[in-house]
Each structure stands twice: as C-alpha cells, then as structure tokens.
N, C-alpha and C positions, 0 to 999 in steps of 0.2 A: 594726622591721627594714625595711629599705629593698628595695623590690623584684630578685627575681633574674628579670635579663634572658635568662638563654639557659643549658643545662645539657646537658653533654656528657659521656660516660661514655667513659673508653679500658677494655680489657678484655683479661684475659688468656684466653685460649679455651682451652675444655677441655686447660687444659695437665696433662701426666703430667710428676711428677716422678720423675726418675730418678736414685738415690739411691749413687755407690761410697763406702763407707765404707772409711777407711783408719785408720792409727792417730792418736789423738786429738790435737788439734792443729795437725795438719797439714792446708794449704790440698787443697780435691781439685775439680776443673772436673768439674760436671755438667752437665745439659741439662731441657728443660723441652720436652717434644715433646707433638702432638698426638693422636697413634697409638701411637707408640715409644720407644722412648730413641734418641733421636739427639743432636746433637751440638749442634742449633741447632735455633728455629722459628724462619720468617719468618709472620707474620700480618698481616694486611690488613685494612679500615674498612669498612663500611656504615653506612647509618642508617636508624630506624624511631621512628616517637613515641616521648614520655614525658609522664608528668607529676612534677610536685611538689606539694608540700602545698598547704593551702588556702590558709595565711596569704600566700604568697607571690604574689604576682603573673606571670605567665611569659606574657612575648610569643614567645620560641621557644624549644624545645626536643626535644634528638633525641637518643638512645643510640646512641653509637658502638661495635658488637660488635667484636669481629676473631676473626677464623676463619682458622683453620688454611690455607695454600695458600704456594706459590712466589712470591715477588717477585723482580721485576728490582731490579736498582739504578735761594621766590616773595613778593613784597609784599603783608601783611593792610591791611584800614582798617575801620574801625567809624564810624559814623555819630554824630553830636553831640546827645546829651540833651539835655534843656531843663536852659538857663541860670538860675542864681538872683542877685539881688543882696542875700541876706539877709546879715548884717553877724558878724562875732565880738564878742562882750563881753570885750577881757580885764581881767585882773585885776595886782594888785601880784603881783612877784616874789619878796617876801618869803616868808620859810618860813611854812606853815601852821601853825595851832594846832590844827588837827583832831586825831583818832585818826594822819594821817600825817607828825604831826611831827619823829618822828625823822629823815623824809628827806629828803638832802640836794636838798631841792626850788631848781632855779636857775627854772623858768616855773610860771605858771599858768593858768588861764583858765575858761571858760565857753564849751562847744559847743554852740548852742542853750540850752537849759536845762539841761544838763548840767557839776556842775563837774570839773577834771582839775587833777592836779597830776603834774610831771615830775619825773625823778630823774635827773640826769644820770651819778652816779656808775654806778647798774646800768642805765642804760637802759629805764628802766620809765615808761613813761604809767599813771595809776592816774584813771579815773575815779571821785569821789569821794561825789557826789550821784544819786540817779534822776533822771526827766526824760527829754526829748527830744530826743536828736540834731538838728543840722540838717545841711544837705547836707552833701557832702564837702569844697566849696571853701570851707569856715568851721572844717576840721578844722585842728586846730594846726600840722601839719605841710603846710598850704594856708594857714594864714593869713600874711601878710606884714607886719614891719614895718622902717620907714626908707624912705627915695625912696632912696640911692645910695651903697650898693649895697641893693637891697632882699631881706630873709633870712625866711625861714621863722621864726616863733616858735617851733619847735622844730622842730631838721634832723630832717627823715626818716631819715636812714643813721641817726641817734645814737639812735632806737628799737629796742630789742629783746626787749621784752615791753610787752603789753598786760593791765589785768585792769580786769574790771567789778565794782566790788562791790556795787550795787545796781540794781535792775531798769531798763532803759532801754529808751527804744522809739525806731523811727525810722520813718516812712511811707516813705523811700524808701532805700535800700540800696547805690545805683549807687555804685561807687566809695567804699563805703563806709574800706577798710582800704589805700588808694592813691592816687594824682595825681587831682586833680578831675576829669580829663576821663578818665584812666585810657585816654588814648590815647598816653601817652609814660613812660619811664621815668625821668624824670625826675620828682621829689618825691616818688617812690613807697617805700614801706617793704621795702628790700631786705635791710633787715639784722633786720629782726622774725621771734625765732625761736618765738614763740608769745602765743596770744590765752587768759588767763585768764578763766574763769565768761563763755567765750558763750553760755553760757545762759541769762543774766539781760536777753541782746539779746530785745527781744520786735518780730520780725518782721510779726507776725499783720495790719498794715496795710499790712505793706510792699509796693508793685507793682512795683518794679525792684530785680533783683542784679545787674546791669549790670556787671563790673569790681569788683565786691567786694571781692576779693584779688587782682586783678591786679598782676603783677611783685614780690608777697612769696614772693621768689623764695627766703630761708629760712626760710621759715614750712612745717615738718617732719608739723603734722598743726591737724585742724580742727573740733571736736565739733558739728555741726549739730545733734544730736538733736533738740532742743528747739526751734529755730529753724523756725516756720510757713514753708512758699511758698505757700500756698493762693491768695494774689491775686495771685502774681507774673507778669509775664507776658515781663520780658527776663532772659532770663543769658546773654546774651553776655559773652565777654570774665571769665567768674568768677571761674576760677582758670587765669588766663591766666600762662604762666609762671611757677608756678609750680616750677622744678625740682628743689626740698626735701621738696616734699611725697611724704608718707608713706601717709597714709589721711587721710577725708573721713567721721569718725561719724555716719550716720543719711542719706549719701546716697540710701541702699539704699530709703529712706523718705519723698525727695522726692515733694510730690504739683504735677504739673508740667500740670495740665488746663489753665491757664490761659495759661501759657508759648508766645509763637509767635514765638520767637528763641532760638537755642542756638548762633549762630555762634561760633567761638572756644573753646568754654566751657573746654573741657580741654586747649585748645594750650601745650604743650610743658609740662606738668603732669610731675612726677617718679614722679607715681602708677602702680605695678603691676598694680595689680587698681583697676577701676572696675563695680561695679555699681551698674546703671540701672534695674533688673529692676520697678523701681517708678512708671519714668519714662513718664507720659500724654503722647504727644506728636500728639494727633490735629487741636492745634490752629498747630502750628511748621510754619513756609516755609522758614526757613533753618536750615542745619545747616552752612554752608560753613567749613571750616579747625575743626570741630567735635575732631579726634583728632589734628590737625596735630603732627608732631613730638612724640610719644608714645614717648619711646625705651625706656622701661623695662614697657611696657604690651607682653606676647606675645599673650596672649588676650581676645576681647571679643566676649560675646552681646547681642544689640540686636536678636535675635527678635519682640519685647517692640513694636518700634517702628511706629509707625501715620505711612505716610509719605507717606497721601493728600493732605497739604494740602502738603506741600514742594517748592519749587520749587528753590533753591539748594543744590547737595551737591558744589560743585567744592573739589578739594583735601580732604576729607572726612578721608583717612587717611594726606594726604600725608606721606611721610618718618615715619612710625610702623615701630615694631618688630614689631607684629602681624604673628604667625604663625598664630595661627588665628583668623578673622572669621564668624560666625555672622549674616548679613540676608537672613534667608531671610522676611521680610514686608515687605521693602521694596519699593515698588513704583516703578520707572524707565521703564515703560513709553509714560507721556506725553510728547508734546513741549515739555511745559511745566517739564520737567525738566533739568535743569543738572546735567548728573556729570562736566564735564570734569575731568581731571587728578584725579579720586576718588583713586586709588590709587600716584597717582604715586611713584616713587622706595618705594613699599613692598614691596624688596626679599626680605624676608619671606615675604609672604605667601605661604602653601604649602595650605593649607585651607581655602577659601570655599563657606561654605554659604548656597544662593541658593534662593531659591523660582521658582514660577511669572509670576509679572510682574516680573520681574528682566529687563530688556534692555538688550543694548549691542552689537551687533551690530556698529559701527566701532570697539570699543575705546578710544570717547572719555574712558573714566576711568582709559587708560592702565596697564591689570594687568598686570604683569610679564609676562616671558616666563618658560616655564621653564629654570632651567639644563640642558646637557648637562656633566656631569661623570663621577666615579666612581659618585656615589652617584643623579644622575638622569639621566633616558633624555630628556628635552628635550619632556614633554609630560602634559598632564595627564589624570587617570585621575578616570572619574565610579565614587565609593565605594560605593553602594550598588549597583552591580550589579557592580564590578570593571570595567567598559571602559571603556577609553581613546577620550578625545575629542581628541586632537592639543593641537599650541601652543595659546598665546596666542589668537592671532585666529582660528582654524580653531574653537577652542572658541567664541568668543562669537558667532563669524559662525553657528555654528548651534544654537547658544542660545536654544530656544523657549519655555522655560518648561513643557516635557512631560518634561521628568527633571529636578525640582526634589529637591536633597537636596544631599551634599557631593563637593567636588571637591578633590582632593588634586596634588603632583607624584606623578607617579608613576615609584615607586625601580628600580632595578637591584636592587634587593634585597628580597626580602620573603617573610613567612611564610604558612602555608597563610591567616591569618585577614587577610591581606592587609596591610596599610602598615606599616615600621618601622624606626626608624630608627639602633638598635644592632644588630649581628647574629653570632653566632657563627658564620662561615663554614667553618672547620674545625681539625680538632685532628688528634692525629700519628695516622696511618695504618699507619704497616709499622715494626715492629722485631723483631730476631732477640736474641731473649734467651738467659743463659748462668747456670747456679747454681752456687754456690761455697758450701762449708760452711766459716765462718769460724772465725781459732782460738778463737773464744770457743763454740763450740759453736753459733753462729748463721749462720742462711744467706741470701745474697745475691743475689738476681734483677738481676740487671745485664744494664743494656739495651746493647747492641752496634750502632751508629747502623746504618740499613737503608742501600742505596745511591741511592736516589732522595730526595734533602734537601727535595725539597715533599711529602714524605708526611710528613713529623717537624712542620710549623708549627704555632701557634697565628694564625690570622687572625680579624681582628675587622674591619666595616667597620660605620663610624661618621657621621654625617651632623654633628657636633661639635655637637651640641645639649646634651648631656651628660657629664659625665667615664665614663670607664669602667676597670674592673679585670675581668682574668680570675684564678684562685685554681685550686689545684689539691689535692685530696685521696685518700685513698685510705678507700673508703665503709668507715665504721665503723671505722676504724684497725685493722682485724682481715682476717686471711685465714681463711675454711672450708677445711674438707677433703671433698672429694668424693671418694668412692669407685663407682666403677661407675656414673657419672649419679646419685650419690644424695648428699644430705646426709649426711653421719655425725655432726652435732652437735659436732665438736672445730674449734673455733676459734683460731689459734697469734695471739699477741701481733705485732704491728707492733712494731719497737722503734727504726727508720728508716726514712725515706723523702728522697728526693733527688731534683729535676729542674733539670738545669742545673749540679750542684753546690752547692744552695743544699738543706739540709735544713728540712724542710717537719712534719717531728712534733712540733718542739716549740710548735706553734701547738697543737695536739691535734686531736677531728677538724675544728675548724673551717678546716684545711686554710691557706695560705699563699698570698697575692697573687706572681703567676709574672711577669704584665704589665701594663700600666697603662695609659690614654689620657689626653690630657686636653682638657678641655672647648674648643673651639673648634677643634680641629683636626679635620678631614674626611678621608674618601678610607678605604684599606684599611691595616691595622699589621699586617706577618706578624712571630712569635716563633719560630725553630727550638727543640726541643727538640733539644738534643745529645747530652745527658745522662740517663737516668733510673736509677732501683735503688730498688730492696725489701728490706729486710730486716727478716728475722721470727727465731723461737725454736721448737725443737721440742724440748723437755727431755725428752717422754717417748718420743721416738722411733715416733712413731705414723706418721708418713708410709710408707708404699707403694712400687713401684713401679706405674704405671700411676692415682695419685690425683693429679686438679687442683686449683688453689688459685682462691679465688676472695674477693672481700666479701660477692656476692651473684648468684644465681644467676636467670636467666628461666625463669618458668615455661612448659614445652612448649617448651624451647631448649636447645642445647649451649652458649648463649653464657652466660659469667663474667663478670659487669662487675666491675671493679676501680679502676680510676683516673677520679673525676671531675673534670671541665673545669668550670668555672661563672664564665659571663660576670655582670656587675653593672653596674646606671649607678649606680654611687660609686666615686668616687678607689679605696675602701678597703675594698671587697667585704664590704660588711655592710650 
C-alpha cells in the first residue's frame, strides 16, 4: 500500500436525534441537535493529533472534532591519451564457416587477436574467438577503408548489439565501446542497444576506462559485475552520455583505490539511481563536470567520498536534477580547491547535507537561491535543529563548519516533525444538518451548506513533487448509537453516503477519491464541499430522543468522529 500522507476526521458532535414520527411513508423534516431538538446544528472544527496504523506511513495527521456552538455565515574537454600506431588485420567478407554461419555476415576481421564477424541484417557485432583486444582506434567501427571517400569497415550507427562469446581481455579500456579519442561523437556507437556476456571482458590488467561507453547513448543497461577496476586509474568520460542508460550492475562494487580522474564519468548519464557507496576516492584530483547534467538522478550520497587530494570540482552537479545531495565529508576548505559553478543551474537542489570542512563563503559554486513562492519562504532552514539560516549567501557567508548536518528550503508549511511537502491544510468546518425519514423507512442526515464557503473546503498544498488524491469515507460504514454518553452496542447499516453528489458507498469502506492533484503542479488546490448526506436504516426502531450517532467515539470526549478526509501521494488514493 502506498503511504497515507495526511488524515482528517469531520464529525458529527454529540448530535441528538430527534425523532416525529408520522404515518409511514410519508417524508417528515427532523433535526439532529446538540442539547435539544431543535431545528438545526451549526458545528464548527478543531484539531488535535492522531495516529494510524503501523503499516502506513503518516507525515501529518490531525482529527477534526466539531462541537456543537453558533456560526456566522558550459564547454567540457578531456585531455588526449597515448596514441597507438598498432594496425587492424582484416579478413575476407565472405560468409564464415564457423558455428556463425548462418549469418548474414557482409564484414569481418580480427581486433588484435580477437576475431568478429558482423551481421548487418540484425546489427550485431559477434566476437568469435578469445584473445586480446587492441586499442580502440583498431576497433572495426575505427578502422578505415578506401582514400576517397574513406569509411569505417563497419558504420558505427549500423551497430546494435554486441556479444562476447568467449573470454577476452584488454590491458587498456579507454574508449573501448566508442570514437578512438572518445572526444567527439562522431564514430561512436549511438545506436548500440546492448553488450552481450560482458563478462567474458577480463579487465583485471586493464589501467584505463577512459570513455568506455562514451556517447552509447542507447545502450539502456550495463553488467559490470564481473569486470576487475583494481588497476584502473582513469574514468573519465565512462559513461559519458549516456542518456539510455538504465542501471550499471556491480557499480555498487567498483574498487576505485587506484583511480585519480572521475571527470565526466556520469555526465548526462540517463541513470536514476547511482551508487558509489563502494567508490575509494582518496587518491582522485578531479572530479570536474563529474554529475554534469544528471536529469533523471533526484538523489545522491557521496558521504562515502575522501576528497583530500582533489583539486578540481567546477561544474561538479551543474544542471542535475538533484534534489537531495548528501557531502557531508567533502572537504573545500583549501585554496587549492576549485568549486566554481559546483551547483550551477541545479535548480533543485532543496537538501544539502554538508559537514564541517565544507566552505564557500563567496558562493563560488553558485547554490541556488531559495524560491519565495507559495510553498517557500525564500530561505534556508538548518534540519537538525529547526533554524533558519537565511538565503543563499547569508547561509554560506556564515558557514563555519560548527552545524554540519542537513539544510533544507524551508516551507510555508510544515508538520510538528518538521519539513513536508504534501499537506492536508483543511477540511469542511461548519455545517447545519437536517434529518429526514425517507419513504423507504430510511433516514437522511443532509447537510444544509453553512454561510461562510471557506469553512466547507478541501485544501491541499503541494510542492508538485508528487501526484496527490484526497478520498473521503465514513469510518466503518456504520453509525453507533450513543445513549447518554455511552455506547449501547447497536450499530445502523450505512446504506449511502454522498459528498458533492457523487455517491461514495459503493466503493465500500475504502471510501471514494473526492479530489486529485497532479504531479508537477505546486501552490495550494482548495475543493468546496457543497454537498454532503448520510443515510442509514433503523428497522427496529431503536433510536431515542436525546441519542447521538456516531463511527466512533473519543475516549474522555463528547466528540463523534464520523467522516474521514485522507490525503495520499497517489493519483489513486491507495
């Protein structure tokens, strides 16, 4: 079940029902009073805690009684690896007589010692022997033949699967699955939508992942597990552009001790979730354009990160979608340190948890400001103790590294446990109800709209992070009879219920979606209720004068809760 965000109870207060009976059939206008039989209640809202079950989740929640009373009415560049002049072997174009001769093989060749055969009908590169790779400017889709015009011996674009079927190794990596220099997108594999058994790649000598998968840009997921980094010591540029990708198997597993370049790695990656949690970075200087354009990536801890020896961190999270950033072991405190433009343009960010050697006291890594809007008050709030540190720069200008923990925007809105960003701000307030014994022998609590229209709303205020639904039910589908402040044990049948004109029972008690948000949209949504009624069944004529109706009753209280409000972050209130 998906978490309930916020639970609101409307309630009918020790209402007395007062009961003229006439001859059967016939409609007769009673009343539902506090003290008496009168004609009409007006009842009015408070609020006090609640809780809910355990399974559920609850960022806020409050019981609304009503009691009886009178109402009124930028440019990347990567530096150049060593050059190789080692040479391609290739081979005839004839079809193979291997095990892969049914395919419609039009190239062939030998990379390194490694041989391939292409298929152009599916698009599949099949290396077909073991052996070793040579660099990447010998790879087929690098190698060239003819003076003019001179062409790739197999286009890059006309690749769309890879598979290893036997064990292979390479000492170096760079650029292994992209353009030789894997500085342009040009000869690069953009239309590879997956690498079979890279696991039979054996890494374990390899000292560069330089541009590995740079600009395979539909290449959707990536199985490292098996794939050694233990000598590596470049990945820049890795999975540079990738904007297909999905997941990265056994990243989580990287052992990166040896690694003292990460610029790039994950610029403009399609990946949502990246964990590093494994990533030794005590021996890396640059980290520069490291999360660059990160659009689908909200969260990311890098606690984990040892960032003694780095000196490069400009552009770090520029233009990322990160909304919450956890660097709270980073250390910026030298001047040997470069975080211009860190945070540039990352609109987002609303959560940054920093430690004690965290400094930026001129905001040279450009952290947002915060919004002032509906939903924020234009300044940020230090979480663990609840205060407020001001903007932007008024925050980092007194940023000493003596309240390291998390810093939040701080809302217009929020609950006792502090920050949140759905909220159930209120439900109907005042109505004057009226009972009618229907001719079917059942009777109808019909709500009579009170005179002031902002006590009847449903408002929800949302930060559009999530879709949201408010639902409304009546607890238990059943009314109690209360006699004298006490339970009596006789519960009448629900047999309708109605808010808005929209009947709500035949959902059962799971109650019926009243309002709806949806995802991306901010600010405050108020719903009038116009409308509301009750109807129930008293076959054996048990009611009273001077007995209230209720679902359920507080204990040590005259209040009757009756009608529950329950906010949800889903479209569909489940």
């Amino acid at each position: 079940m998906k978490k309930i965000v916020g639970l609101t109870l409307f309630s009918l207060a020790c209402l007395v029902c007062s009961v003229s009976y006439v001859e059967q059939g016939h409609a007769v206008e009673n009343s539902l009073s506090a003290e008496s039989a009168i004609q009409s209640t007006s009842i009015e809202l408070s609020l006090s805690a609640e809780t809910v079950s355990s399974n559920e989740k609850l960022v806020e929640s409050s019981t609304v009684p009503i009691e009886s009373s009178s109402v009124a009415a930028n440019s990347v560049e990567k530096s150049e690896g060593n050059k190789s002049t080692e040479s391609a072997s290739i081979k005839s174009t004839a079809p193979s007589t291997n095990n892969f001769s049914t395919m419609a093989v039009t190239a062939s060749g030998t990379w390194g010692t490694v041989d391939w055969v292409f298929d152009s009908a599916s698009g599949t590169l099949t290396f077909t022997s073991g052996g070793n790779l040579g660099l990447a400017l010998n790879s087929p889709w690098n190698t060239y033949v003819g003076t003019n015009p001179r062409t790739p011996l197999v286009s890059p674009t006309s690749i769309k699967k890879i598979i290893f079927t036997k064990k292979v190794s390479v000492t170096s990596a760079a650029n292994l699955f992209s353009a030789a220099t894997g500085r342009s997108s040009d000869n690069c594999l953009s239309k590879l939508v997956s690498i079979e058994n890279l696991s039979l790649l054996d890494t374990s000598q390899c000292t560069s992942m330089a541009g590995m998968f740079a600009y395979a840009s539909s290449l959707t997921s990536i199985d490292m597990k098996n794939c050694s980094t233990a000598l590596v010591s470049s990945m820049d540029f890795m999975f540079y552009e990738t904007q297909s990708l999905k997941e990265i198997k056994g990243l989580d597993k990287f052992n990166t001790s040896k690694v003292t370049v990460m610029n790039q790695m994950f610029l403009g990656t399609g990946l949502s979730t990246i964990n590093v949690s494994s990533f030794d970075t005590s021996r890396v200087y640059d980290m520069r354009y490291m999360f660059y354009r990160t659009s689908n990536l909200t969260s990311l801890d890098l606690s984990n990160f040892n960032t003694n020896e780095v000196s490069y961190m400009q552009n770090m999270f520029t233009d990322s979608s990160i909304k919450e950033l956890n660097i709270s072991s980073f250390d910026t405190s030298t001047k040997y340190t470069n975080m211009d433009s860190m945070f540039l343009r990352a609109n987002n960010l609303s959560t940054l948890t920093i430690g004690p050697k965290f400094k930026d006291t001129a905001n040279k890594s450009q952290l947002t400001n915060v919004p002032t809007n509906a939903l924020y008050i234009g300044q940020w709030i230090y979480l663990d103790k609840n205060q407020p540190v001001g903007q932007t720069a008024t925050f980092l200008n007194a940023y000493d590294g003596s309240k390291p923990g998390t810093y939040v925007w701080q809302r217009k809105y929020k609950n006792e446990d502090g920050q949140t960003s759905l909220i159930l701000k209120s439900v109907p307030k005042s109505f004057d109800f009226t009972t009618t014994l229907k001719a079917n022998g059942q009777y109808l609590i019909k709500q009579v709209p009170a005179g002031n229209p902002d006590l009847s709303n449903v408002t929800v205020a949302s930060d559009g992070q999530n879709a949201w639904s408010v639902k409304a039910t009546v607890i238990n589908n059943q009314l109690k009879v209360f006699r004298n402040e006490q339970y009596t044990g006789k519960n009448l049948e629900i047999t309708d219920f109605s808010i808005n004109d929209q009947s709500l029972l035949a959902t059962g008690a799971s109650g019926a979606i009243i309002v709806k948000g949806n995802k991306s949209v901010s600010g405050e949504s108020s719903t009038p209720i116009t409308k509301m009624g009750i109807t129930f069944s008293d076959p054996e004529s048990f009611l009273k004068v001077g007995d209230s109706l209720s679902s359920e009753k507080e204990e040590n209280s005259n209040i009757n809760n009756c009608v529950s409000f329950q906010l949800y972050d889903t479209a569909n209130a489940s």
